[in-house]
Kinemage of the C-alpha trace (Angstrom):
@kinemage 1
@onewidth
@group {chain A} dominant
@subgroup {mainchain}
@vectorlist {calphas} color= white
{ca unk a 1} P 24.314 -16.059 -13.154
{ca unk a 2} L 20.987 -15.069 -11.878
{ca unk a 3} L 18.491 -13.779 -14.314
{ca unk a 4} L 14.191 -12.372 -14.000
{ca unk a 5} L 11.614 -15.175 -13.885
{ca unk a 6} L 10.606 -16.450 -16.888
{ca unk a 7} L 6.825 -18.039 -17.033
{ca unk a 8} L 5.367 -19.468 -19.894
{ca unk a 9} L 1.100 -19.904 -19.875
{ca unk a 10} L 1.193 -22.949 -21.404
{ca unk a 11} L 3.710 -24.951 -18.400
{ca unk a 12} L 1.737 -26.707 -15.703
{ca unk a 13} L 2.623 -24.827 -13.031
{ca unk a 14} L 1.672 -21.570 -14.264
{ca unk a 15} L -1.158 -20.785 -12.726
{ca unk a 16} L 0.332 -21.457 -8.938
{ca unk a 17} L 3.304 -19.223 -10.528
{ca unk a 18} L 1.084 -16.558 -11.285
{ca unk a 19} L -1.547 -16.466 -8.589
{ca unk a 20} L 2.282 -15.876 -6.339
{ca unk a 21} L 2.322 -12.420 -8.971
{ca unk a 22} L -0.960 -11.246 -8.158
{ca unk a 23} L -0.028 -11.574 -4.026
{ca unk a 24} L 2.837 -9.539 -5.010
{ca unk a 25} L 2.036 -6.721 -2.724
{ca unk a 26} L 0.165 -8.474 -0.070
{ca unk a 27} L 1.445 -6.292 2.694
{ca unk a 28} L 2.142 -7.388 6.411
{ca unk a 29} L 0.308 -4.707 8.198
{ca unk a 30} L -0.475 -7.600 11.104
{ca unk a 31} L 2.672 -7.676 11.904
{ca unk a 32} L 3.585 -4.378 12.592
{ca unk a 33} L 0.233 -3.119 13.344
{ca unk a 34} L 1.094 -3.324 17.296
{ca unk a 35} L 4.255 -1.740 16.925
{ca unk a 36} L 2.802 1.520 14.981
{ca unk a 37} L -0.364 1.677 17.256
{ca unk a 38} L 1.960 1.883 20.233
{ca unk a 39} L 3.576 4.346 18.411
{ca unk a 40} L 0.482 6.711 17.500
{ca unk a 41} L -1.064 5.931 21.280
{ca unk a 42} L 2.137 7.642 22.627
{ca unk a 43} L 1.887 10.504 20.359
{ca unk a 44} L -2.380 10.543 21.362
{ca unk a 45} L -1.283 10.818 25.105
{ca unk a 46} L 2.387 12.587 25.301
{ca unk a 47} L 2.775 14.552 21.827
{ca unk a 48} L 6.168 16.310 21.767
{ca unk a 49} L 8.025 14.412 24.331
{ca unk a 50} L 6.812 11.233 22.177
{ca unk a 51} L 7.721 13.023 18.773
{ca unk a 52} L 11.396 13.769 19.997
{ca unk a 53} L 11.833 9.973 21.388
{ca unk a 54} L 10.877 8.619 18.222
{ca unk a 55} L 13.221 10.798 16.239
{ca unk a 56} L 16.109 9.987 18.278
{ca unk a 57} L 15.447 6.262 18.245
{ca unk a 58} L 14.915 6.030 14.220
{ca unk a 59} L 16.354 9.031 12.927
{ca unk a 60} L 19.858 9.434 14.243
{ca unk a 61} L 19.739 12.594 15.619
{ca unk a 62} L 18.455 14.284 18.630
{ca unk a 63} L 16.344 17.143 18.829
{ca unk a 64} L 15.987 19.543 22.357
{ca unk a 65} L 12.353 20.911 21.662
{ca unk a 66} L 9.499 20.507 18.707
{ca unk a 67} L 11.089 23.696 17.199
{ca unk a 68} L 13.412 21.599 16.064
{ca unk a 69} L 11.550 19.417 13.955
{ca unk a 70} L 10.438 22.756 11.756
{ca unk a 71} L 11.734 23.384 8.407
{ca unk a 72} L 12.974 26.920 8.318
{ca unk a 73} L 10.937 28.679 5.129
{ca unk a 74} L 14.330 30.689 4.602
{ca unk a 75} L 15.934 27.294 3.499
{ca unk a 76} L 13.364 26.183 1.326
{ca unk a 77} L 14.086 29.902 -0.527
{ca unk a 78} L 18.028 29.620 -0.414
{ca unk a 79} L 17.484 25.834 -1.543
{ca unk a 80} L 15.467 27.263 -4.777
{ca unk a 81} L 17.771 30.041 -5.426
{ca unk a 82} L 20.787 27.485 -5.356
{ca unk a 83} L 19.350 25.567 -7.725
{ca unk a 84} L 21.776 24.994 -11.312
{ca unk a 85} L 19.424 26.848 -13.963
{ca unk a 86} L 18.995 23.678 -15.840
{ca unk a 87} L 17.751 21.808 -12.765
{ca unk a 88} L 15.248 24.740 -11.857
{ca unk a 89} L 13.673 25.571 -15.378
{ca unk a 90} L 13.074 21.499 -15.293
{ca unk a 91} L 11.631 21.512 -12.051
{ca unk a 92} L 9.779 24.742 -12.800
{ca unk a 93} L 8.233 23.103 -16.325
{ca unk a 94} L 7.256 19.937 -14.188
{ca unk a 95} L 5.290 21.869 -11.805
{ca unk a 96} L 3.198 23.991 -14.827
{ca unk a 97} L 2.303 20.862 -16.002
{ca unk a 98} L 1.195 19.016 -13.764
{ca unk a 99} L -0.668 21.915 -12.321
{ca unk a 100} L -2.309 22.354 -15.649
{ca unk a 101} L -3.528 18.710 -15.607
{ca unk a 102} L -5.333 18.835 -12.085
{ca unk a 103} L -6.635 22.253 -13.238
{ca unk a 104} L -8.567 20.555 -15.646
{ca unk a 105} L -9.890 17.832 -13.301
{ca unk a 106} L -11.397 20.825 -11.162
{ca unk a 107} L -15.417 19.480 -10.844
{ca unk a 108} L -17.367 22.822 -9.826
{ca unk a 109} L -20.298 23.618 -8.034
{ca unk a 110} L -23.515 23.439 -9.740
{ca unk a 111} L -27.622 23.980 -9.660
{ca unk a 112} L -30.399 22.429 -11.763
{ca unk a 113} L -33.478 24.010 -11.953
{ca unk a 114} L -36.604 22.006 -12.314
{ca unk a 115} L -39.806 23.033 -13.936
{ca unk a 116} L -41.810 22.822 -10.643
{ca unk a 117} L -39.783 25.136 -8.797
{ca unk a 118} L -36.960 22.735 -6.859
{ca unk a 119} L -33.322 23.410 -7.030
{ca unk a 120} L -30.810 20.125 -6.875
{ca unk a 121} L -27.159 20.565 -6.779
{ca unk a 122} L -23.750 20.104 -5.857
{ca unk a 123} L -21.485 22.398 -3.587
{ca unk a 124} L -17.475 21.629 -4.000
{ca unk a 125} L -15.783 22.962 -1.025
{ca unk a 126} L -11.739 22.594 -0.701
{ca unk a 127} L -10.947 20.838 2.813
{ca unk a 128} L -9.153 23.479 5.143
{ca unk a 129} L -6.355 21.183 6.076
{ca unk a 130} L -4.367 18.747 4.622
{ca unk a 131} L -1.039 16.975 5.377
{ca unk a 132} L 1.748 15.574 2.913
{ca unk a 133} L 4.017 12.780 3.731
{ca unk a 134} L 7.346 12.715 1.373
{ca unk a 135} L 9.455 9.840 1.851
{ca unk a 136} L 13.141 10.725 2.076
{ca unk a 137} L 14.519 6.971 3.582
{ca unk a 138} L 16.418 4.851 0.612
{ca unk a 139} L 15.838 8.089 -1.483
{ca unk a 140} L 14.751 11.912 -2.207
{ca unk a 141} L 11.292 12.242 -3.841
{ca unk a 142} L 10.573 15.859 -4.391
{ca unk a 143} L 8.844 15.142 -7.431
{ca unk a 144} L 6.126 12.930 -4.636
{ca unk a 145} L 5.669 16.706 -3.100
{ca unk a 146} L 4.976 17.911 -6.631
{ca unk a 147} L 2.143 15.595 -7.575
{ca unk a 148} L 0.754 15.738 -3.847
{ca unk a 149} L 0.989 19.352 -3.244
{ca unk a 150} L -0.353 20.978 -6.345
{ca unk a 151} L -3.447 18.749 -6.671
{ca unk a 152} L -4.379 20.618 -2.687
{ca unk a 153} L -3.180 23.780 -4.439
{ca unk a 154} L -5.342 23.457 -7.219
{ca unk a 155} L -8.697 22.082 -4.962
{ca unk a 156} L -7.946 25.570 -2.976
{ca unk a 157} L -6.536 23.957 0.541
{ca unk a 158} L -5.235 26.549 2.545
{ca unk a 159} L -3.537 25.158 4.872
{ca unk a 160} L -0.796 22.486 3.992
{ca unk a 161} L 1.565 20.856 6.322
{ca unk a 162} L 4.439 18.801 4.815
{ca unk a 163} L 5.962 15.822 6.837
{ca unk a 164} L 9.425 14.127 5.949
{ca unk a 165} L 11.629 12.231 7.251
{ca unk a 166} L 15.634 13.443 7.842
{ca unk a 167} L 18.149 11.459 8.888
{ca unk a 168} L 20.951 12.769 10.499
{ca unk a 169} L 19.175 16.060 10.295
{ca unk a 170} L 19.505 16.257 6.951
{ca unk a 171} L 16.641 17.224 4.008
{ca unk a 172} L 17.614 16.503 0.348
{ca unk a 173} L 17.977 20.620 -0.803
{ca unk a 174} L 15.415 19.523 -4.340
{ca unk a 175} L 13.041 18.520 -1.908
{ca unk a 176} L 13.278 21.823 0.206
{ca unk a 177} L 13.556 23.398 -3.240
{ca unk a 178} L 10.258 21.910 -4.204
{ca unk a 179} L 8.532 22.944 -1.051
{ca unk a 180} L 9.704 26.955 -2.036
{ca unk a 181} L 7.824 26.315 -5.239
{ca unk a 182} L 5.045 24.950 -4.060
{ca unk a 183} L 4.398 27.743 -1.638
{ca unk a 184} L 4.723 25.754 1.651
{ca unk a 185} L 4.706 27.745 4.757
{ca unk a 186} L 4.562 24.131 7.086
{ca unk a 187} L 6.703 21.444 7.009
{ca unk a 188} L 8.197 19.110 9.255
{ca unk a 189} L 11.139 17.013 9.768
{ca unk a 190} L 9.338 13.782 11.187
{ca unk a 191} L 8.859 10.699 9.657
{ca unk a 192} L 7.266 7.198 9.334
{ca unk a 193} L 4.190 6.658 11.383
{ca unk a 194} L 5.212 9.379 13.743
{ca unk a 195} L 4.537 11.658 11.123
{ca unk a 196} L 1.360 10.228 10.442
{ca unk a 197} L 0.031 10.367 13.914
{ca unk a 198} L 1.114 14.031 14.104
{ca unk a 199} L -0.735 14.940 10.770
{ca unk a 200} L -3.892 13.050 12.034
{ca unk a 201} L -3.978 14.140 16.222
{ca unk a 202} L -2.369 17.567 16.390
{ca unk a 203} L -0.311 18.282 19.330
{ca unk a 204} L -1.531 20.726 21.679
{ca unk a 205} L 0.319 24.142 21.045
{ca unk a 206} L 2.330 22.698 18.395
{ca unk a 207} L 0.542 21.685 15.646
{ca unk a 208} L -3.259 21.407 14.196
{ca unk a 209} L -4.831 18.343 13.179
{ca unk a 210} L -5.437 17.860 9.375
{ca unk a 211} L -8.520 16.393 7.791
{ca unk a 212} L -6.697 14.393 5.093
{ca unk a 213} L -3.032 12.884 4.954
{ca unk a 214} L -1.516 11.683 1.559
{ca unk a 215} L 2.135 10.598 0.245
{ca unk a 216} L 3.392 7.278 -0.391
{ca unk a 217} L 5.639 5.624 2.305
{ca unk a 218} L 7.143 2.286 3.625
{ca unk a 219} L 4.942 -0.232 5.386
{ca unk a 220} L 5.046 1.368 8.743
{ca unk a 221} L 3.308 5.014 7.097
{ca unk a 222} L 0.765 2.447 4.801
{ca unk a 223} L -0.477 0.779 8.393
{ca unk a 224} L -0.219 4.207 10.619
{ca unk a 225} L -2.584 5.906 7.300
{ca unk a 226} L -4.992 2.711 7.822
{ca unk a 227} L -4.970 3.170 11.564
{ca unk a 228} L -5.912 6.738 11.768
{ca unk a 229} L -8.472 6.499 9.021
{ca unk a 230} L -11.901 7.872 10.440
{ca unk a 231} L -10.198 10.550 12.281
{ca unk a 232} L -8.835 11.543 9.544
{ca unk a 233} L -9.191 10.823 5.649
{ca unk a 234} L -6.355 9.210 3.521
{ca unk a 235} L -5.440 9.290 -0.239
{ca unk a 236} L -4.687 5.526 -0.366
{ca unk a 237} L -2.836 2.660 1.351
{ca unk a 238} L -0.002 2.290 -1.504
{ca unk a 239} L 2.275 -0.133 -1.510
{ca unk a 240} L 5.620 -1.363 -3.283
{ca unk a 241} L 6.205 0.328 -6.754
{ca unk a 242} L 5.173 -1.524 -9.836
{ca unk a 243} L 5.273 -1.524 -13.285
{ca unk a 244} L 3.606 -4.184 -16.464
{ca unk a 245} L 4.453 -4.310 -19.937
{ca unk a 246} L 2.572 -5.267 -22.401
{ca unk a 247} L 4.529 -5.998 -25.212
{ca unk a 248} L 5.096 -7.682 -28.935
{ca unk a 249} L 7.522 -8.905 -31.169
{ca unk a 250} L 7.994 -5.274 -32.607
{ca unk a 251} L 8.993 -3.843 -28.748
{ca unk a 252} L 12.437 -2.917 -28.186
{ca unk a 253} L 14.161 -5.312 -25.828
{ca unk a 254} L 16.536 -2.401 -24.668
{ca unk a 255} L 13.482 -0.034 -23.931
{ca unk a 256} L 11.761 -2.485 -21.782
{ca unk a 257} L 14.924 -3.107 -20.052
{ca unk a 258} L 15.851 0.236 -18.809
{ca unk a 259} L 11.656 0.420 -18.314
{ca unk a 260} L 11.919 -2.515 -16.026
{ca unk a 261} L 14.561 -1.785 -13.913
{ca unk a 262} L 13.023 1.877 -13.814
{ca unk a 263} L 10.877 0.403 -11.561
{ca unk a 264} L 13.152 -1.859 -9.848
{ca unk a 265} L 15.604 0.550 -8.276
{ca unk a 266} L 12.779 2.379 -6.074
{ca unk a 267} L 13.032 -0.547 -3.687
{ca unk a 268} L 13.929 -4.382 -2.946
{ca unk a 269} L 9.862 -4.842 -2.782
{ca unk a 270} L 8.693 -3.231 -6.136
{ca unk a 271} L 7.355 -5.530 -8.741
{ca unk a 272} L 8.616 -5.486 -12.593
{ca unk a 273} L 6.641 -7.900 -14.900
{ca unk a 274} L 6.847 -8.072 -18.765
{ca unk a 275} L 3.938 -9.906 -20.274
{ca unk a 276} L 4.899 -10.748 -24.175
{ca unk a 277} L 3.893 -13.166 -27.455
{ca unk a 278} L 7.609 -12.987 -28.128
{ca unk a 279} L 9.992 -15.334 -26.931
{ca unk a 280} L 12.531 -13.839 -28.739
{ca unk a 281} L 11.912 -10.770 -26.943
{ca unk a 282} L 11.789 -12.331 -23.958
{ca unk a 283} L 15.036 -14.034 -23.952
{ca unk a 284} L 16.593 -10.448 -24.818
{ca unk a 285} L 15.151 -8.517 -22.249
{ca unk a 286} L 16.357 -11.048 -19.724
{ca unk a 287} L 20.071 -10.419 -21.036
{ca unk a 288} L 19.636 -6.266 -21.354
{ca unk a 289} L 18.446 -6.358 -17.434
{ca unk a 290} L 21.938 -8.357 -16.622
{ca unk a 291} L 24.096 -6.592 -19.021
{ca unk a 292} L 22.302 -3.002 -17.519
{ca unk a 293} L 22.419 -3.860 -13.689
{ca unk a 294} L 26.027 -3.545 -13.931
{ca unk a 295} L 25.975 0.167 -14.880
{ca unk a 296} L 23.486 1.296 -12.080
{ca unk a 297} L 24.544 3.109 -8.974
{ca unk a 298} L 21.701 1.200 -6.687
{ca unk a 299} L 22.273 -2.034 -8.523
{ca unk a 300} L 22.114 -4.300 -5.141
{ca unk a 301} L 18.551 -2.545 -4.147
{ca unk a 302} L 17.717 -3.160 -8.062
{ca unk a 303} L 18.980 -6.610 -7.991
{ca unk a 304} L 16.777 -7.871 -5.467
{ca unk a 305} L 13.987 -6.194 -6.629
{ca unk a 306} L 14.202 -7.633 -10.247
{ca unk a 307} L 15.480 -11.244 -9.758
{ca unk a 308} L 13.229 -11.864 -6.517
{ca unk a 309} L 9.527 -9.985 -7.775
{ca unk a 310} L 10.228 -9.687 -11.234
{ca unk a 311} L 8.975 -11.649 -14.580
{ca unk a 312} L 8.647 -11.727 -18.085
{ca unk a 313} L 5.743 -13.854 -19.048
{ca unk a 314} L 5.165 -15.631 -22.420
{ca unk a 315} L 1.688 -15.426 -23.819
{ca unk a 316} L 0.051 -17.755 -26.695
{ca unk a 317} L -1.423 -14.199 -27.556
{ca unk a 318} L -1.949 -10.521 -27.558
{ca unk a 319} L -5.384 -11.427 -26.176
{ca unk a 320} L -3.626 -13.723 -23.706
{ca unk a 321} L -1.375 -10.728 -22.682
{ca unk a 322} L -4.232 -8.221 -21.998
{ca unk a 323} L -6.151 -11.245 -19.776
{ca unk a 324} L -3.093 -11.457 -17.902
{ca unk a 325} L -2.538 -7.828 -17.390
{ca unk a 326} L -6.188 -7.009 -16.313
{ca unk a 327} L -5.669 -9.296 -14.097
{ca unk a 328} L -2.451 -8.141 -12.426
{ca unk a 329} L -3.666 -4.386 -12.301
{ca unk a 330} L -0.512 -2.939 -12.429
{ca unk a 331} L 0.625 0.418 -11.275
{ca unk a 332} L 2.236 1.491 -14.096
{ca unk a 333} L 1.196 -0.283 -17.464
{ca unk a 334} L 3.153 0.765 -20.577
{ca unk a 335} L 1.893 -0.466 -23.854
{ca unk a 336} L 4.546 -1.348 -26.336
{ca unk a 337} L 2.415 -3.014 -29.324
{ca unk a 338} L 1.971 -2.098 -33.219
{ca unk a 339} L -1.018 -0.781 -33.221
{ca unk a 340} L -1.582 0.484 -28.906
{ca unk a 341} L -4.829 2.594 -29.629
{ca unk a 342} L -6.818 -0.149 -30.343
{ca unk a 343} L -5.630 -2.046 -27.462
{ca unk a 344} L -6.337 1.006 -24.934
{ca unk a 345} L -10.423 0.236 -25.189
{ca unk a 346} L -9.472 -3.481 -23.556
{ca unk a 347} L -7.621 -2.059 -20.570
{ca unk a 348} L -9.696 -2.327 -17.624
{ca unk a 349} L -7.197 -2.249 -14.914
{ca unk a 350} L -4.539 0.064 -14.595
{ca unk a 351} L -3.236 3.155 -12.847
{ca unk a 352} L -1.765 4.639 -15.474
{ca unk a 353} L -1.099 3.643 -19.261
{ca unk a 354} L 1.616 4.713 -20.915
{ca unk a 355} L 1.008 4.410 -24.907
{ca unk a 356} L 3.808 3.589 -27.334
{ca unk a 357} L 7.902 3.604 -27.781
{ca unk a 358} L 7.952 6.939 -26.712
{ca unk a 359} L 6.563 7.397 -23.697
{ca unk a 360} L 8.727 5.293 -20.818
{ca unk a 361} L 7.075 5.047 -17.431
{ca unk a 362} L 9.421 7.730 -15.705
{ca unk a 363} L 8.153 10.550 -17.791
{ca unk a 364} L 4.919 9.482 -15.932
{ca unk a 365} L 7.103 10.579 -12.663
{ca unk a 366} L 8.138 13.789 -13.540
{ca unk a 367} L 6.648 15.913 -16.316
{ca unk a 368} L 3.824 14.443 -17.771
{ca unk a 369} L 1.092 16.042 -16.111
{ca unk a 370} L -0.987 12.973 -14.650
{ca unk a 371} L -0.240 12.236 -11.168
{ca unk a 372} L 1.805 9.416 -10.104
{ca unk a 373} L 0.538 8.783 -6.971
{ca unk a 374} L -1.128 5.517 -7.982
{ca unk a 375} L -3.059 2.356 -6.808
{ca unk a 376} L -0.677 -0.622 -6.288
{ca unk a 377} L -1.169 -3.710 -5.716
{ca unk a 378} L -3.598 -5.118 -7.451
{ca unk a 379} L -6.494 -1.870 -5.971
{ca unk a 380} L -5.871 -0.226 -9.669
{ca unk a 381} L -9.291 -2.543 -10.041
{ca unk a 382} L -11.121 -0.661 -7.575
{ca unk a 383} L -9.234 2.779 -6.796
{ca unk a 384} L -8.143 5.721 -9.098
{ca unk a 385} L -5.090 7.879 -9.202
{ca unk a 386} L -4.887 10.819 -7.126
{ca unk a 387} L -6.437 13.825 -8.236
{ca unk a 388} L -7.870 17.308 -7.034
{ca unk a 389} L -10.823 15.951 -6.089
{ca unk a 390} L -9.075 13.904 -3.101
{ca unk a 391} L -8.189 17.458 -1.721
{ca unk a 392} L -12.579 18.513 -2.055
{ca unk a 393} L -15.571 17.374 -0.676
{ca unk a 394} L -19.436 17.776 -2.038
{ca unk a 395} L -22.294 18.664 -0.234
{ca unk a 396} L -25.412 18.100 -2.126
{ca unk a 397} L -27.852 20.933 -2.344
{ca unk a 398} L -31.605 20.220 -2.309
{ca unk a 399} L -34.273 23.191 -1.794
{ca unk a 400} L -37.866 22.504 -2.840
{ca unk a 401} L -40.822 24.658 -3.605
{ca unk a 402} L -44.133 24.261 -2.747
{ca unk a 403} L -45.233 23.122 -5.878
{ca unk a 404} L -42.442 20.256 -5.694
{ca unk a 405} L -42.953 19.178 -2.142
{ca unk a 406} L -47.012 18.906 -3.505
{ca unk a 407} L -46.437 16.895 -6.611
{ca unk a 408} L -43.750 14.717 -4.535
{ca unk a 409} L -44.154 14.647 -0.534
{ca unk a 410} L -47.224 11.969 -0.872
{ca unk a 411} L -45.087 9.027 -2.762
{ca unk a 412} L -42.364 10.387 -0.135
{ca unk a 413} L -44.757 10.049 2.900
{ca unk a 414} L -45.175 6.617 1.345
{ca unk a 415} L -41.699 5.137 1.357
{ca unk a 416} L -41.168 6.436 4.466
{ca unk a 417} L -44.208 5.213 6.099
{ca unk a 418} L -43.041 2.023 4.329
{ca unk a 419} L -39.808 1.522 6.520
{ca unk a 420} L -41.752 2.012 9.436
{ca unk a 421} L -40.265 5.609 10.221
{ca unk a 422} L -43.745 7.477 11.370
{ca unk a 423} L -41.877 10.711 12.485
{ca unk a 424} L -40.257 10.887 8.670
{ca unk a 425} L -43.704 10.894 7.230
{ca unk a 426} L -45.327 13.085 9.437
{ca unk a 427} L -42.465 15.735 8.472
{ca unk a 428} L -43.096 15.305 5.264
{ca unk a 429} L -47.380 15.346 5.468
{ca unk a 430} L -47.407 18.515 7.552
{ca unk a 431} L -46.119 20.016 4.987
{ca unk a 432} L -49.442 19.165 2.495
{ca unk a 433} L -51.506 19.716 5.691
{ca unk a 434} L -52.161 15.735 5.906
{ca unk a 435} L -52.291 14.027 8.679
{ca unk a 436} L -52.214 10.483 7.057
């Protein structure tokens, strides 16, 4: 029987073993690159007619015009009103609360006076147009249109325009409930880098361009979001799912199971590593994951995922563990040790970290608050979650007074004068009626 990787620090190997871990996600945008920049040059030069070919050839169904490819608002309403009670007062309490959360991210405009007279600042302006990409391929994510429409709600973007893909010509009714809720007026049924393309070009008479695209998606939309960044801005290039545990000899083996394969059943690529002091724990996780796989409707998708990219490590320490995990920078990294609080202020890497027994990555997904639209891959070192301010943009605000401009345009004049830029410093020394 197969069964999750098991490493141990202390074999001699380990280190090859592990650097394979950190390369998890390494994603091969080379070789597709050609395929999806074909793809978004035929949308640049033939826009609908190019739209409708690539829907036919990777959608399974075959749309006459661009109307078509619109999402009827009427459905999104009759997809709400449908909804059981229990499903909608859920999906309803997710959306306060994550709203609430990127409310209080919100940075404002703001002035500073100085004694001599000058005003410095910052303006925060909402961007006028964004577009969302939802997956809907191996699965239905309306809870990705949640957490990437409501921070844009929040920043103040009025315009948002919601791309997903439908096979067969068919949209998960949660997802088109979600959209109701959300308030979207513009949404597409296009997918994959076509979508992408759309977002970031426009088509003439069709459809406006959009100054920022977000949403996860599969490595043709990661590599179509890298291509048309410039002309557009992006969220992130996000890959596989992921999830690290960091965990000791108190941790539930059945928890980290379930919180394992969690992860697991998004897709054969996503990553699922335990990293533990327990080798007791270990070896019982390892049987949970088999004994659980059994009982889970995606259990093939789950399978590969878990026995192909997944491991438990064994650590010497809890120091050891915390090493290791810094230096995986997972996605998703729950802490499930005695005492997690004084752990937290050693976590350097980390998308989001998910403190004690009680608190299982997938509450993360849904109702939480925090948004779980996260750096993968190893960029939790370097990038951040995404938030309202992905959906803003600040202009700085400078206005001096005369007084300023003559206690500060001579050390200016200076610096300038300096880098060899003569037309900077006679800009500034007009201005104190010097010539030199």
């Amino acid at each position: 029987m197969k069964s999750i990787l098991l490493l141990n620090t202390q074999q001699s190997d380990f280190s090859l073993q592990f650097d394979k871990i950190l390369k998890r996600a390494k994603l091969d945008i080379q070789g597709v690159e050609k395929i999806v920049k074909e793809m978004l040059d035929s949308i640049r030069l033939q826009g609908n007619k190019a739209i409708l070919e690539h829907i036919l050839a990777f959608d399974n169904w075959n749309p006459k015009n661009f109307e078509d490819l619109k999402i009827p608002e009427n459905s999104m309403q009759q997809a709400y009103d449908n909804l059981d009670d229990k499903l909608r007062c859920s999906l309803q309490e997710a959306y306060n609360r994550i709203f609430d959360f990127h409310q209080k991210q919100k940075p404002k405009t703001w002035l500073d006076f100085e004694e001599n007279g000058s005003i410095l600042g910052q303006k925060i302006t909402p961007l006028d147009r964004v577009g969302l990409y939802i997956p809907g391929g191996k699965a239905a994510y309306p809870s990705s249109l949640l957490m990437n429409a409501i921070p844009a709600l929040v920043a103040g973007v009025k315009e948002i325009v919601v791309c997903t893909p439908a096979p067969c010509n068919e949209i998960n009714s949660l997802l088109l409930a979600a959209m109701y809720l959300c308030g979207i007026k513009e949404a597409y049924k296009v997918g994959g880098a076509s979508a992408i393309g759309m977002m970031a070009y426009g088509i003439d008479n069709a459809i406006k361009k959009v100054d920022m695209i977000s949403g996860p998606g599969n490595i043709y939309v990661a590599t179509a979001k890298k291509c048309v960044f410039g002309e557009v801005n992006i969220d992130m290039i996000a890959g596989p799912s992921e999830i690290g545990i960091v965990a000791d000899s108190n941790a539930r083996a059945d928890y980290i199971a379930w919180d394992l394969l969690s992860q697991a059943e998004h897709d054969e690529m996503a990553s699922s590593i335990l990293v533990t002091t327990s080798q007791k724990l270990a070896s019982e996780v390892s049987q949970r994951i088999n004994e659980f796989l059994l009982k889970l409707p995606r259990a093939e998708i789950t399978a590969k995922s878990i026995y192909n990219r997944g491991a438990i490590i064994l650590t010497q320490s809890l120091e050891e563990s915390i090493q290791l995990s810094n230096a995986i920078a997972p996605e998703h990294l729950e802490l499930l040790v005695s005492n997690p609080l004084e752990v937290l202020p050693q976590i350097k890497n980390a998308g989001a970290i998910f403190i004690g027994e009680n608190t299982p990555e997938p509450i993360g997904d849904y109702i939480a608050g925090p948004n779980h639209t996260l750096p993968t891959g190893g960029s939790a070192k370097f990038f951040s979650p995404l938030s309202t301010e992905h959906f803003m943009k600040k202009s700085s605000i400078i206005a001096f007074s005369k007084k300023a401009m003559d206690e500060l345009g001579e050390k200016c004049g200076i610096l300038a004068c300096a880098e060899g830029l003569d037309a900077h410093k006679h800009s500034v020394l007009i201005r104190l009626n010097k010539k030199d």
